[in-house]
C-alpha positions in Angstrom: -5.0 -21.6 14.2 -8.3 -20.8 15.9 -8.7 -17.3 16.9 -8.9 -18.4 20.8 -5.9 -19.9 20.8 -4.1 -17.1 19.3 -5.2 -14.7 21.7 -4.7 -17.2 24.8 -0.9 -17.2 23.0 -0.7 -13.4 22.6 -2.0 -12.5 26.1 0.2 -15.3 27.9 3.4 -13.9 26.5 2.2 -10.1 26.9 2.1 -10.6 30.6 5.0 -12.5 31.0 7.3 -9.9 29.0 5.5 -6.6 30.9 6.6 -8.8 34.0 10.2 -9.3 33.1 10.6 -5.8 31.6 9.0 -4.2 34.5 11.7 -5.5 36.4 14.8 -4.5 34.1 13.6 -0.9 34.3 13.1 -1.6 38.4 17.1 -2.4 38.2 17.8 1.0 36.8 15.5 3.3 39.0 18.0 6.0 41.5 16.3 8.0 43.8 16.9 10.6 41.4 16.2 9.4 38.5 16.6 7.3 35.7 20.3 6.3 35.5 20.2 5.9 31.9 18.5 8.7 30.9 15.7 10.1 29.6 15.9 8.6 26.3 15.8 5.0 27.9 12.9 5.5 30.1 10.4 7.2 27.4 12.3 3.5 25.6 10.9 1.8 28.6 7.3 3.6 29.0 6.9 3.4 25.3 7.6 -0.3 25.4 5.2 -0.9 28.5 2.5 0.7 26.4 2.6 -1.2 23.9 2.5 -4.5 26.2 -0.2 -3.1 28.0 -2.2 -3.3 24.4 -0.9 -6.3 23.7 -2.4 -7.7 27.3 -5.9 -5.7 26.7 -6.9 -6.3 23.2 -6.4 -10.0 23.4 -8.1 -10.0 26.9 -11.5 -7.6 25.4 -11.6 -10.5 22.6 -11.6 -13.1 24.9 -14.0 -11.8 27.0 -17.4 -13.9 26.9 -20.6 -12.5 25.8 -19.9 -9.4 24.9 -21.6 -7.5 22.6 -19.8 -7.0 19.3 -20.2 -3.4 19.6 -19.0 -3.0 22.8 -16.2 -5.0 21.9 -15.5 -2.7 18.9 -15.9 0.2 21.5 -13.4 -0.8 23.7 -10.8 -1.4 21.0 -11.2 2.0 19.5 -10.8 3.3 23.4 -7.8 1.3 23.7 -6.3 2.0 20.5 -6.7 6.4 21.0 -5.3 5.9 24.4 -2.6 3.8 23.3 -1.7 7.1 20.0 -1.8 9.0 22.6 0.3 7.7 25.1 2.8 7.1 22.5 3.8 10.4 21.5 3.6 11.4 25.2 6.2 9.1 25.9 9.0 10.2 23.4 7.7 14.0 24.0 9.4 14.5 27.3 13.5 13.2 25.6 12.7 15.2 22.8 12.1 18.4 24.9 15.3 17.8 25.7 17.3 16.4 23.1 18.0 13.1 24.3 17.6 12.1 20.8 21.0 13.2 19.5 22.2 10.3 17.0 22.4 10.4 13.6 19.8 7.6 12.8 16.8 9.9 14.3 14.7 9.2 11.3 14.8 5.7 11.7 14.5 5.7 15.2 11.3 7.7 14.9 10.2 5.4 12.3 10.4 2.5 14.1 9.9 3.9 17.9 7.1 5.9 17.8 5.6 5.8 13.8 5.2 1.4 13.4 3.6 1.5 17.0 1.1 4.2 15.9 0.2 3.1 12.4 -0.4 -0.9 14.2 -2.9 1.1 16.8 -4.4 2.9 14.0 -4.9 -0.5 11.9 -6.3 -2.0 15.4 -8.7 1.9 15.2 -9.8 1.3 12.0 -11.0 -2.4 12.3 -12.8 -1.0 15.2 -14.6 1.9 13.2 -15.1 -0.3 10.4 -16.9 -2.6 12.9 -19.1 0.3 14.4 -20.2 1.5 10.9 -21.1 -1.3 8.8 -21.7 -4.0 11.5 -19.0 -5.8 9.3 -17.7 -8.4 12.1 -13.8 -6.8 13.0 -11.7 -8.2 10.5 -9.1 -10.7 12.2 -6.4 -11.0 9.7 -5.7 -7.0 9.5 -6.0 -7.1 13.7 -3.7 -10.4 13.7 -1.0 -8.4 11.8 -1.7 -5.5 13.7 -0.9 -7.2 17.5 1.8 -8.8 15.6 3.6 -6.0 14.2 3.2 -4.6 18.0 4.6 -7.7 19.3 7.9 -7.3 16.7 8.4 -4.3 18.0 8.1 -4.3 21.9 10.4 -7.8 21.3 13.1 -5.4 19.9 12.7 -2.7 21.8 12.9 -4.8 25.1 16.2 -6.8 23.8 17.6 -2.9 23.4 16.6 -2.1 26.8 18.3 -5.3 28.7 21.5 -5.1 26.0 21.6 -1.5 26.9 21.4 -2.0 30.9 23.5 -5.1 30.1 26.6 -3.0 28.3 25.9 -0.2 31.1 26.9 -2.5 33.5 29.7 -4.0 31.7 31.2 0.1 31.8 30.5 0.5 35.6 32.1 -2.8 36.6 35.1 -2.2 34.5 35.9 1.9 35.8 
């Protein structure tokens, strides 16, 4: 598949899924609050942030004539944003315990450590790029957008199933 086409793909779907998840959290938003919690929303933000990389980096690769450094510049940008957005999502529920389950290692692994190690991979090709003029190498940034695309998949079917099964309760008290 040419590396266009993949990138047209990625973007598409990025924007469409941002769309319909920034609507499911819309369903849940109270005046004051979040009706499903903290945990949930730093779910939600976390998952937003990743679709906002998935939107950008296909978008920066895209763009014509750029310069292949300032291309490699951007990604890095996007990529230490992105770290540090991630742990400033999950910081706020774990202030205050809204992790409580059992599973919290696997959790972590898979909400907050397989986001940061794909922006690191996306980082690194960056760098790479930056220090040996070594053109970014597509097949480790492929796997990297797609292991961010596994994840924000998931984490969004948790969010609707979630607001789905919280509606289910409410309808049936």
């Amino acid at each position: 598949m040419p590396t266009n086409t993949f990138y047209t793909v990625v973007l598409s779907a990025a924007a469409t899924l941002m769309g319909l998840l920034f609507v499911a959290v819309q369903f849940n938003m109270d005046h004051r609050g979040h009706k499903l919690g903290p945990g949930w929303l730093s779910l939600a933000k976390s998952t937003i942030n990743i679709y906002l990389v998935l939107f950008l980096i296909p978008f920066v690769m895209l763009l014509p004539e750029l310069q292949p450094q300032t291309r490699a510049g951007i990604i890095l940008t996007l990529a230490v944003i992105s770290v540090v957005r991630q742990f400033a999502c999950w910081l706020a529920a774990w202030k205050i315990n809204s992790e409580s389950s059992g599973h919290i290692a696997l959790r972590m692994t898979w909400l907050l450590l397989a986001p940061t190690i794909s922006f690191g991979v996306i980082g690194h090709s960056a760098i790479e790029f930056l220090r040996s003029s070594v053109s970014v190498p597509q097949e480790r940034l492929s796997l990297a957008v797609l292991g961010l695309f596994i994840v924000a998949l998931r984490n969004s079917w948790s969010l609707v199933l979630h607001h789905s099964e919280v509606i289910r309760v409410d309808v049936h008290e």
